[in-house]
N, C-alpha and C positions, 0 to 999 in steps of 0.2 A: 960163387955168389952171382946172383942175378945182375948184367950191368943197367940193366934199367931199375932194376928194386933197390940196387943197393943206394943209390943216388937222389937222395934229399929233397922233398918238395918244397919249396921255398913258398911263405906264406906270403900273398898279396898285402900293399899296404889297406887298412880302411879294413879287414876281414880276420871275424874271432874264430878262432877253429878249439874245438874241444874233442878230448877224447875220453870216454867211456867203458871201460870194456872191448867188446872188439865194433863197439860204434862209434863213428868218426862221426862230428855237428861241424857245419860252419858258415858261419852268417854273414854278408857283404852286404852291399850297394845294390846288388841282382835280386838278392833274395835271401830264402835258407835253406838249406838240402844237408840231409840226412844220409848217413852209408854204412849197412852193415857190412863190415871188411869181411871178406870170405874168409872158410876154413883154413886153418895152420898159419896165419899170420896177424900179428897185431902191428900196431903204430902206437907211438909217440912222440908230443910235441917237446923239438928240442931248440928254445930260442925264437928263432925267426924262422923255422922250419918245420915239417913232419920227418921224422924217419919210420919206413915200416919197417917191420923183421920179418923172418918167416919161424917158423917151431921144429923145424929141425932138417934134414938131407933128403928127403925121397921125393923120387916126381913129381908129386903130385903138391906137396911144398914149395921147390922149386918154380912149378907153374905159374902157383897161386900168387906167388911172391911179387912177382913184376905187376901181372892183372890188378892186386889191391891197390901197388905206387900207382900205378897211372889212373885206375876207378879215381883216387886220391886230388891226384894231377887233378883230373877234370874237374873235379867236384870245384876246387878253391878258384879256379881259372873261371869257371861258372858262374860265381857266386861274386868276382871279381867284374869282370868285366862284359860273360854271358856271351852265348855260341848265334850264329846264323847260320840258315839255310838260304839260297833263292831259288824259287823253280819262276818257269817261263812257260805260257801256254798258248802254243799254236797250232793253229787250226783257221778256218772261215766261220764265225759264231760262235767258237769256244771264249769262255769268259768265267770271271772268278768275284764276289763280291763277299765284304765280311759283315753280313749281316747279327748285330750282339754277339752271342757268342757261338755261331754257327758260320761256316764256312759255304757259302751257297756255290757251286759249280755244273756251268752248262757245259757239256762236253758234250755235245752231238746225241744224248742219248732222246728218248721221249720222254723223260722227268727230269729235272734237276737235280744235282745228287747234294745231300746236305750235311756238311762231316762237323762232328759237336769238338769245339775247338778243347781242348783237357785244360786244367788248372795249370799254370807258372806258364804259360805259352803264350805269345802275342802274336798274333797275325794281321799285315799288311796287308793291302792290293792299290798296286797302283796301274792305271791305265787298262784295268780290267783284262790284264796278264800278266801283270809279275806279281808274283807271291813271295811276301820277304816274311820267314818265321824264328823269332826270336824267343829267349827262354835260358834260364840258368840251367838248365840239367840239359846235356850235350847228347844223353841217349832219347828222352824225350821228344826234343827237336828234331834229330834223326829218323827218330819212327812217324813223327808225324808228317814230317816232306814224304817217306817214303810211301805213306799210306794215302796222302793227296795223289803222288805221279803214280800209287797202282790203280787208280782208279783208269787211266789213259796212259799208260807210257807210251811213248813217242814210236809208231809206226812205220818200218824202212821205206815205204813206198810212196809218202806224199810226204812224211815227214809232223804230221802232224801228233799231238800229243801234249801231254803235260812232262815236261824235261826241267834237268836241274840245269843252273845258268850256267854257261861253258860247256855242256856234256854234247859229245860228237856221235850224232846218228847216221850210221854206215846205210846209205841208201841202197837202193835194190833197182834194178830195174825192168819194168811191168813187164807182161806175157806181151808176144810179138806176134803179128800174125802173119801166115807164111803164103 
């Protein structure tokens, strides 16, 4: 038995969770999100909890097994209380502004680059470098910081770039002349 699948997701207070088939609903404080449980396993609510199953022994059930509990996991924890990112962006000039629902960022290019902020997401800027992005869905959130710092990830050699808050840039040091 899987020890992460076999082990009970315990429902937040304030959050209805339903389940349907192999579709898990559950509604908070954050929001409401939706999950189709992958292949070979279901769930159901037991009490104050979810338990999933899987549908029978072979790898690829096994796998699937753990992956739906924590899909799971996140979902209610989302919906509960909701995930954060923060990136940080330095640079001389570099700067971030949330204009409606577009994200405006000068990174040193010769156009502003202009990223369309997606539905259940909220985006901050404060002091026109920190980017705080909030959101009940944990993979959402994720993609979007990742897709802001690809636009400039953080460069060895000046160090400049758009970075997550804490993340350590192993610096380099420039050509020398002999």
């Amino acid at each position: 038995m899987s020890r992460i699948g076999k082990t009970p997701v315990p429902i937040p207070a304030k959050v209805k969770v339903t389940v349907s088939g192999n579709r898990v609903s559950a509604e908070g404080p954050k929001g409401k999100l939706e999950l189709n449980l992958p292949t070979l396993t279901t769930a159901a609510v037991e009490g104050t909890s979810v338990r999933v199953t899987r549908d029978g022994e072979t790898n690829q059930a096994r796998a699937m097994h753990g992956l739906a509990r924590a899909l799971v996991n996140n979902m209610l924890k989302g919906v509960a209380d909701g995930f954060q990112k923060k990136l940080e962006i330095q640079g001389v000039g570099f700067k971030a502004a949330v204009q409606g629902a577009v994200v405006n960022l000068s990174l040193g290019f010769s156009h502003p680059i202009l990223y369309p902020i997606p539905a259940g997401i909220k985006v901050t800027v404060e002091e026109n470098t920190k980017v705080t992005i909030d959101g009940a869905d944990k993979e959402t959130v994720g993609r979007v910081a990742a897709e802001i710092r690809s636009y400039y990830p953080p460069e060895p050699y000046k160090g400049k770039g758009v970075r997550y808050v804490g993340e350590k840039v192993i610096r380099k040091e420039g050509k020398t002349v002999q």
